[in-house]
C-alpha positions as CSV (number, residue, x, y, z in Angstrom):
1,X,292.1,117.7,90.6
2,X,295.5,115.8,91.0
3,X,298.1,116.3,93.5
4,X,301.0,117.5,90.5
5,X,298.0,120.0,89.0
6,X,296.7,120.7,92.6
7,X,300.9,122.2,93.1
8,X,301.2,123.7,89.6
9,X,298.2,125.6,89.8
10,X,299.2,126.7,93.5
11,X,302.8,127.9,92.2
12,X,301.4,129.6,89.3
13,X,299.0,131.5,91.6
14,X,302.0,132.8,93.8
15,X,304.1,133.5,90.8
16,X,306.8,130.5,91.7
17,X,308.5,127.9,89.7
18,X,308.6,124.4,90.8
19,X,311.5,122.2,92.0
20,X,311.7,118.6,91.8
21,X,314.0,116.6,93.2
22,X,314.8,113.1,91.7
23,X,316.4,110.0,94.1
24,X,316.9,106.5,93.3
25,X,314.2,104.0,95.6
26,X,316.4,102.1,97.9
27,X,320.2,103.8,97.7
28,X,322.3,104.4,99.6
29,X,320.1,102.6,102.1
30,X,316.5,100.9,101.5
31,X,315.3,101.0,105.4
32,X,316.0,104.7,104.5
33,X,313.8,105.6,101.1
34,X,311.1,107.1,103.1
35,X,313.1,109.2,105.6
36,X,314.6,111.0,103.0
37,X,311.5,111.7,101.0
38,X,310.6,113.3,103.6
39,X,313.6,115.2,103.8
40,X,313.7,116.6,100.1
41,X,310.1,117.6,101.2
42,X,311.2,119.6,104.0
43,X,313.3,121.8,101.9
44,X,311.2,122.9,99.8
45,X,310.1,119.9,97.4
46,X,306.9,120.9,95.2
47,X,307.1,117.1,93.7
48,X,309.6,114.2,94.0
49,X,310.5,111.6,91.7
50,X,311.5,108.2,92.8
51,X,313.6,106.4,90.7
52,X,312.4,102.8,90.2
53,X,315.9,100.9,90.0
54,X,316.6,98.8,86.6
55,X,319.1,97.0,85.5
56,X,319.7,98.8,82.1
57,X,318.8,102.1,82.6
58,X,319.4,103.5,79.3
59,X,318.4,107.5,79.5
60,X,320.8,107.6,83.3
61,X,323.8,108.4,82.8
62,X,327.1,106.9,85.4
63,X,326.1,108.3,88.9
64,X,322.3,107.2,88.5
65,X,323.2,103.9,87.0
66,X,325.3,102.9,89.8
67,X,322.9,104.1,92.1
68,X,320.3,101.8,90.7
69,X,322.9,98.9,90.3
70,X,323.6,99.3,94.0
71,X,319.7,99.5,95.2
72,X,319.3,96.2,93.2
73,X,321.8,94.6,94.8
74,X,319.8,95.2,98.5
75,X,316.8,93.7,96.8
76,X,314.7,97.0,96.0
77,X,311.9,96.4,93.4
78,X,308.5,98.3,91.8
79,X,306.7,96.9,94.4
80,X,309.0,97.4,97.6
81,X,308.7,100.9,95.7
82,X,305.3,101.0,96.1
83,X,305.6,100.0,99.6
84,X,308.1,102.6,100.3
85,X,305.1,105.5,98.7
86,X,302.4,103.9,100.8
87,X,304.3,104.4,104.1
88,X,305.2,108.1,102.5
89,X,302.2,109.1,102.5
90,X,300.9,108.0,106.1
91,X,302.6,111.5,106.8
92,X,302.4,113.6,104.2
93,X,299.3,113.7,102.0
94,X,300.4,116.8,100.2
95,X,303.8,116.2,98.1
96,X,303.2,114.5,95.0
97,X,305.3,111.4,94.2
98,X,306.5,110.4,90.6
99,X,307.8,106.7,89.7
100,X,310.6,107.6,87.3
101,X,311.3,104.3,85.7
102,X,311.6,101.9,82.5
103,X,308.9,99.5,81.2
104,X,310.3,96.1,82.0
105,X,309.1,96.0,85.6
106,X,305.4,97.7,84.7
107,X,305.2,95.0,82.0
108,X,306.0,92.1,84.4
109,X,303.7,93.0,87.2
110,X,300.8,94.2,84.5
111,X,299.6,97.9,83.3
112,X,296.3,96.9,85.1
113,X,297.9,95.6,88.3
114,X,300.4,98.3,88.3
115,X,298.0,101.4,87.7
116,X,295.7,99.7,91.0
117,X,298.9,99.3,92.9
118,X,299.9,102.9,92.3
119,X,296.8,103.9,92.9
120,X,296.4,102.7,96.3
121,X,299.8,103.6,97.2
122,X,299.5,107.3,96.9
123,X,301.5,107.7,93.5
124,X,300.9,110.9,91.9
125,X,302.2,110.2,88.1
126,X,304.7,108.0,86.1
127,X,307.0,108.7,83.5
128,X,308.5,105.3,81.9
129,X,311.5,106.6,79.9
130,X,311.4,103.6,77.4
131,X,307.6,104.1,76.6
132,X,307.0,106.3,73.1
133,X,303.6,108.2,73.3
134,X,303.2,106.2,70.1
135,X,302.5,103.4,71.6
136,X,301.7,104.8,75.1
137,X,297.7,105.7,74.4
138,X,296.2,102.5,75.9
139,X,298.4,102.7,78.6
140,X,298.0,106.1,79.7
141,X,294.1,105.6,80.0
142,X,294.9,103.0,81.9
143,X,296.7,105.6,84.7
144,X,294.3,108.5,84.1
145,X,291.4,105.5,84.5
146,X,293.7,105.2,88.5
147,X,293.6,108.8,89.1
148,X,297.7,108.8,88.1
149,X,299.2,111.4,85.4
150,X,301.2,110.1,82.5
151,X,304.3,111.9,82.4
152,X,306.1,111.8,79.4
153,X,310.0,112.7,78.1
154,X,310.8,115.7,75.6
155,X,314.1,116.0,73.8
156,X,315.8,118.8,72.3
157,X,315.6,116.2,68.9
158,X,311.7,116.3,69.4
159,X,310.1,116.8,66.1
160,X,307.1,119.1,66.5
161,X,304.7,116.0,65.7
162,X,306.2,114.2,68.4
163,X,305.6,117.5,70.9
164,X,302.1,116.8,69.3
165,X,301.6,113.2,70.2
166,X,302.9,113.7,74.0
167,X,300.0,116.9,74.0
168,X,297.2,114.5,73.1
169,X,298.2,112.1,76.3
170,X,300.2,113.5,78.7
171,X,298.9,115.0,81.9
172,X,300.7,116.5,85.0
173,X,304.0,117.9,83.5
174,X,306.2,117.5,80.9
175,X,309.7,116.5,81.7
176,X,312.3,118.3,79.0
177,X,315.7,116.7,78.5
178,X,317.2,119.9,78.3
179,X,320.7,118.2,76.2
180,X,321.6,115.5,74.0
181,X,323.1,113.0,76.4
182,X,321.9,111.2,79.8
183,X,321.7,112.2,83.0
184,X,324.2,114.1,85.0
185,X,325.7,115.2,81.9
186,X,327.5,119.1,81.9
187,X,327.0,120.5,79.2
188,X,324.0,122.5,80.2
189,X,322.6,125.5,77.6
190,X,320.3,127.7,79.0
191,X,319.6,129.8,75.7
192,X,318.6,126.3,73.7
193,X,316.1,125.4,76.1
194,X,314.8,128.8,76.2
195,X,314.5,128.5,72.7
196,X,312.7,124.8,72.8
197,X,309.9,125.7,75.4
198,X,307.7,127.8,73.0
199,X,307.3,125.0,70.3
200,X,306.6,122.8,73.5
201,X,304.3,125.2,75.1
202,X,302.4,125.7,71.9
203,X,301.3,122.4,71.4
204,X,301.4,120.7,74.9
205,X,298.9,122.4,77.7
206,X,301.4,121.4,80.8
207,X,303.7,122.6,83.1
208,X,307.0,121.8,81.7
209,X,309.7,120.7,83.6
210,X,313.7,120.9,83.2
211,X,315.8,118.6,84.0
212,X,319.2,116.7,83.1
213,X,322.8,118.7,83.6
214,X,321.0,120.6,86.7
215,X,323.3,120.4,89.8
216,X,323.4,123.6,91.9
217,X,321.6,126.5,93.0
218,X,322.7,129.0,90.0
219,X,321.9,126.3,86.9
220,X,318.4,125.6,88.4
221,X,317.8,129.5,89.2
222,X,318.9,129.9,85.3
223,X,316.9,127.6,84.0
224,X,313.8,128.5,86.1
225,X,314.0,131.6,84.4
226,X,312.7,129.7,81.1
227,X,311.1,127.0,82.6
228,X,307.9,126.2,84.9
229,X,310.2,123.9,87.1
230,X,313.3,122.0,87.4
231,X,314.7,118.4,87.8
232,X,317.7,117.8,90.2
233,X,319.0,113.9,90.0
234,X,322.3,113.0,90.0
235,X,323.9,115.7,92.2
236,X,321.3,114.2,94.8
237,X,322.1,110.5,94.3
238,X,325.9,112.2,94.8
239,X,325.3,113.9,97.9
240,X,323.3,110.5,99.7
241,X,326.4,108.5,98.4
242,X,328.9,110.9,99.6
243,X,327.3,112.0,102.8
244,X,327.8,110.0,106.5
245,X,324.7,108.0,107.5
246,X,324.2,110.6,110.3
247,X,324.0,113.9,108.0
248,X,322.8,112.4,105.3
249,X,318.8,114.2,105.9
250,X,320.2,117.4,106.9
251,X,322.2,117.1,103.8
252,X,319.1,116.7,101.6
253,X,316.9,119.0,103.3
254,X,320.0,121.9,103.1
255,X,320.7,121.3,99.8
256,X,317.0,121.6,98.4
257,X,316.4,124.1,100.4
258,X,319.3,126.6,98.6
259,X,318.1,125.6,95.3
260,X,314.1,126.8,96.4
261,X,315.7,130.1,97.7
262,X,317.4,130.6,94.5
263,X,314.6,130.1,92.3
264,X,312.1,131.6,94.3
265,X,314.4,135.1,93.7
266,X,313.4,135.6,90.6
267,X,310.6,137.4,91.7
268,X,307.5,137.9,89.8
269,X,309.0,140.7,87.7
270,X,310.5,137.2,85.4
271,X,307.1,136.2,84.7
C-alpha cells in the first residue's frame, strides 16, 4: 500500500479530513526546500505537494507564477527537485510527497527515466497539470509500474465522461479545482463544490481533494466539510515570500498548524 493510500485510509479510520499543503521547489530560497518540508510537516501536513518550477505555468495563477519564475532564476530544476525529496526523506519516511508540475520537464528527462528517478527518490504521486487522462494511460502505468500514484486534475467544467476517464487511471487522490480560474483566485463557493463531489465520487474510487481559492483556516474548515481534504498553495508561497529568513519555519509550521485545528473541529458528527 502507498504512502498517500497508507494516510487516507489512516484519516478515514479516525474520522479526519486531510490537509495538504502546496510550495514551489526552490523559492524563496533553494538551500531551504527541504527545511521547510519539514516544517509544513510539523504542523500537521497529511501530504505535501512540491511544485516543480516551469516557465509557463498555465493553471498558477500571479503569486505561484512568480514564485516559479523566481526559483528558475536560482537554477532549480525536476531533478534538483528530486534531489531535494531524496534528502526529505532521510528524515521522514512517513509524509507523502507530490511533484505538482507541467509535462515539458517529464518529457525532456523521459517518462521511463523520470518514474525510476521518482521512484528512488521517495516520491509518493504526480499530478502533471498539462497531461489529459486521454492521453495519460501509458503514462500512468508507467508510475503505478514505479510504485508512484497518478494524480490527476478535476474541474468544475468536468463532463461526467471525463470524471470517468480520470476513474479508470488515477490512483492516490483526486485534486478538484474547486473554481473556474487559476490558482490563488477568491472567488471561492463552497455550495458548488458540495454540489460537484457526488458526480465525482460516483464514478472515481479516491479521496478527493480541494484546492484553488483556499487561504485561511475558515475556507479550508468549510470546504473540509464537503471534501476528503484540502489544497493550500498560494497563501503559502505568500507567507515564505513575505516572511524574514529567520521566522520563515515557524511561520509555516504555525500557519498549518491553525488550518489542521480548524479542520479537525468538525468532529465526527460531519461525517
Amino acid at each position: 500500500m502507498s504512502r498517500i493510500k497508507n494516510t487516507f485510509a489512516a484519516l478515514a479510520e479516525q474520522g479526519k479530513k486531510g490537509l495538504i499543503p502546496f510550495m514551489t521547489a526552490g523559492d524563496p530560497d533553494p538551500a531551504r526546500t527541504v527545511e521547510f518540508m519539514h516544517a509544513l510537516a510539523a504542523g500537521g501536513a497529511d501530504v505535501i505537494e512540491l511544485g516543480v518550477p516551469f516557465s509557463d505555468p498555465m493553471a498558477d495563477g500571479p503569486v505561484i507564477q512568480a514564485s516559479s519564475e523566481r526559483a528558475l532564476a536560482k537554477g532549480v530544476s525536476l531533478r534538483t527537485v528530486l534531489a531535494d525529496v531524496k534528502r526529505f526523506r532521510e528524515k521522514d519516511d512517513r509524509t507523502p510527497v507530490v511533484l505538482m508540475g507541467y509535462a515539458n520537464p517529464i518529457e525532456r528527462m523521459g517518462a521511463d527515466a523520470f518514474a525510476a528517478a521518482a521512484k528512488e527518490a521517495g516520491v509518493d504521486g504526480v499530478l502533471v497539470v498539462d497531461y489529459p487522462p486521454e492521453e495519460s494511460v501509458a503514462f500512468a502505468g508507467k508510475m503505478r509500474a514505479a510504485g508512484v500514484d497518478p494524480i490527476f486534475l478535476l474541474a468544475p467544467t468536468s463532463t461526467d465522461e471525463r470524471i470517468a476517464e480520470v476513474g479508470k487511471i488515477a490512483s492516490g487522490y483526486v485534486y478538484y479545482v474547486s473554481l473556474k480560474g487559476v490558482t490563488g483566485a477568491a472567488n471561492l463557493d463552497v455550495s458548488s463544490i458540495a454540489g460537484k463531489i457526488p458526480a465525482i465520487k460516483s464514478r472515481v474510487p479516491l479521496p478527493v481533494g480541494v484546492g484553488f481559492g483556499i487561504r485561511d483556516a475558515d475556507t479550508a474548515r468549510a470546504v473540509a466539510e464537503v471534501s476528503d481534504a484540502v489544497v493550500i498553495g498560494s497563501r503559502i508561497v505568500q507567507l515564505l515570500q513575505q516572511a524574514s529568513p529567520e521566522a520563515a519555519a515557524g511561520t509555516l509550521t504555525r500557519f498549518i498548524a491553525e488550518v489542521r485545528q480548524a479542520i479537525d473541529s468538525i468532529g465526527t458528527a460531519a461525517r
